[in-house]
C-alpha positions, -999 to 999 in steps of 0.1 A, spaced: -653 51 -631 -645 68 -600 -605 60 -585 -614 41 -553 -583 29 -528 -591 0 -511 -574 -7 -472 -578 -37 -448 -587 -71 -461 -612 -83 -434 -642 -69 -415 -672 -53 -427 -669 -25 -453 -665 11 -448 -666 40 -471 -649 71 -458 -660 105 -481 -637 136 -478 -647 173 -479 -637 198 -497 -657 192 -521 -629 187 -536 -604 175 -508 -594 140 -525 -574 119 -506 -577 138 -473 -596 108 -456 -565 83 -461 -552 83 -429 -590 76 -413 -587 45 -434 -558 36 -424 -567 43 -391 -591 16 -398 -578 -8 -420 -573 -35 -391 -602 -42 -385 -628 -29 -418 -622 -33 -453 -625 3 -463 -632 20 -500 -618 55 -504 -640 67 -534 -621 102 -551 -653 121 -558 -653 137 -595 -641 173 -600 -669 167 -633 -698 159 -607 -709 195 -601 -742 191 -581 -752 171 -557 -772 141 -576 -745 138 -595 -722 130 -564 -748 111 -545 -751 87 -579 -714 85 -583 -711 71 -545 -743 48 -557 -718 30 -578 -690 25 -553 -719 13 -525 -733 -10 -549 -698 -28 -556 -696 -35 -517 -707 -75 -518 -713 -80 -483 -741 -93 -458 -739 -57 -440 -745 -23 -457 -717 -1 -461 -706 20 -433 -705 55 -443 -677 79 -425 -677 116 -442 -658 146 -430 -671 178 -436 -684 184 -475 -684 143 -473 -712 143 -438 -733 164 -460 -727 138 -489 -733 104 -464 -765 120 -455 -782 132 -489 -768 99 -505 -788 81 -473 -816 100 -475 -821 88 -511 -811 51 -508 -817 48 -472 -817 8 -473 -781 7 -491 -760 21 -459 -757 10 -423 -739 31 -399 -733 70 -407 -704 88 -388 -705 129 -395 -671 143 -391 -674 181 -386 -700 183 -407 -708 215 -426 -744 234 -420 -776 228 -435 -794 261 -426 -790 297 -432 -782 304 -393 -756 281 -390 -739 294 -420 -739 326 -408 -727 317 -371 -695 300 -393 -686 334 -411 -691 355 -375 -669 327 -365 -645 333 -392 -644 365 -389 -638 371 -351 -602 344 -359 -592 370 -383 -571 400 -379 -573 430 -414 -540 414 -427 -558 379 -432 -588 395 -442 -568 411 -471 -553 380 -478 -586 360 -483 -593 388 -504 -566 383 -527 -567 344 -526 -605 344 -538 -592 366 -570 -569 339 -580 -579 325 -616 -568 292 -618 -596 276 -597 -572 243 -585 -546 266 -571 -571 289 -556 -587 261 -539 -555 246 -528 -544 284 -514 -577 287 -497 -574 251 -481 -538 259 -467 -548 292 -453 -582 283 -433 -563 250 -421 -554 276 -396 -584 294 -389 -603 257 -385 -578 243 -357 -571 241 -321 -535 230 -320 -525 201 -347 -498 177 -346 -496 173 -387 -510 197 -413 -504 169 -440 -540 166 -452 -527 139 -477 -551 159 -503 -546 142 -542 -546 167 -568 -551 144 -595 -593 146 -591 -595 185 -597 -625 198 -579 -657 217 -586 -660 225 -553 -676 261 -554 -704 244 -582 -714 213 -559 -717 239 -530 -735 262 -545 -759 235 -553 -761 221 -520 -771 260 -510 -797 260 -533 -811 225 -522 -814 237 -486 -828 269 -499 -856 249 -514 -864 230 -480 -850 200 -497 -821 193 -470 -824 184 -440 -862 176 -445 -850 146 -467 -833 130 -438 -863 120 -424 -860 90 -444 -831 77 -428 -829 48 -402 -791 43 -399 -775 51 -366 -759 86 -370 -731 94 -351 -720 133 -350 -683 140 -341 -672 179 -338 -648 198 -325 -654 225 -300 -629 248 -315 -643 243 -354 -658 273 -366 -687 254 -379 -712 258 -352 -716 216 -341 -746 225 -315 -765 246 -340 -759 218 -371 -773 194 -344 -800 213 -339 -811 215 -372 -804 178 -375 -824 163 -347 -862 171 -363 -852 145 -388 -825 124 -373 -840 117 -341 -813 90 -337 -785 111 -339 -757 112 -313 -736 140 -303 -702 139 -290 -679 172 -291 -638 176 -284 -631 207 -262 -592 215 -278 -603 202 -312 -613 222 -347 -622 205 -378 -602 178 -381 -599 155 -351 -574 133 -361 -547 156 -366 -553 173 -332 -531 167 -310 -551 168 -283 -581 145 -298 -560 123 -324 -562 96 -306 -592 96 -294 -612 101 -322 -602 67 -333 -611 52 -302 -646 67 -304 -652 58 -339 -638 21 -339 -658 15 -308 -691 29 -321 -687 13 -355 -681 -22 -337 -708 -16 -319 -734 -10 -343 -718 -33 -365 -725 -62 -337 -690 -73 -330 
């Protein structure tokens, strides 16, 4: 069984996904952010689950113990967008509204406008550094390592670095990407989201290295429904912006309560 923190004890449900993959726990202070008015499930994804069925039938399990007359909302950041839309694309009556939080790329331009990105934010010192950090062995501290140092290269100007991130779930994260790589590769993603008919909501920060106007893009053949809405002064993770952080839950609670009729 997957570890699952509950908040909130009224409302309709919401399940919030982290990124990473890997990043357990870093989605706990979006549910608490929303905890007074959903009930919200904070599913740890499995460092075991190393592709991307293997995720999408994990969060099967969680969606299916939501007892409710409304589908699950489904909020992912990052690694966890990707994951809300391939899980919806495959059980597309099981989930109501989607939010995408910085959501990575599905296509090979995009990926490479985030590495030109990258690399224009750093100098040969950091470069040297990545370097060294992508040697390391163990692959929990090396992903912990590489999550502290591009915290940096992701933001705008953040009131709190404390991703709350719960080393307890060690992650596969290099494996489930990989995968996800190869599923785009084989025209699999984003054609799949054709199938979806939940609202989508896209959130993205100007500032994020992840290119949000070219993920769009590659988005809106198959998610005609998608909305857009962009932070200037905000990287990849809005609610710890100082500039956005409070927005960002002003945006999200609206449009969920919206869509959720209340």
């Amino acid at each position: 069984m997957l570890k699952v923190r509950t908040y909130g004890t009224s409302g309709p449900q919401v399940i919030v996904l982290h990124g990473g993959p890997g990043a357990c726990g870093s989605m706990a202070q979006v549910a608490r952010g929303l905890a007074d008015s959903y009930r919200v499930l904070e599913p740890f994804q499995r460092g075991s689950a190393m592709t991307v069925a293997a995720h999408v039938a994990d969060l099967h399990q969680v969606v299916e113990s939501c007892k409710d007359s409304f589908a699950p909302a489904l909020v992912g950041h990052s690694w966890g967008a990707m994951l809300a839309l391939a899980y919806a694309a495959e059980h597309p009556t099981m989930v109501g509204p989607i939010v995408l939080a910085c959501s990575g790329t599905f296509d090979l331009p995009s990926r490479q406008r985030f590495g030109e990105n990258m690399n224009k934010r750093m100098n040969q010192e950091m470069r040297d550094r990545l370097e060294r950090l992508k040697q390391m062995t163990d692959p929990n501290e090396r992903f912990r390592a590489l999550g502290d140092f591009t915290m940096e290269l992701y933001s705008y100007d953040l009131a709190s670095t404390d991703q709350e991130i719960d080393e307890s779930e060690p992650g596969a994260n290099s494996e489930t990407w990989d995968d996800m790589v190869r599923l785009q590769g084989e025209g699999v993603y984003p054609a799949a989201f054709a199938a979806i008919k939940s609202p989508v909501l896209m959130l993205h920060g100007a500032a994020d290295p992840h290119p949000g106007e070219m993920i769009r893009a590659s988005l809106a053949p198959y998610l005609p429904q998608l909305e857009y809405r962009e932070w200037d002064r905000c990287g990849h993770y809005p609610w710890l912006e100082k500039a956005t952080r409070e927005d960002f839950y002003v945006v999200l609670r609206k449009w969920l309560a919206d869509r959720f009729g209340e």
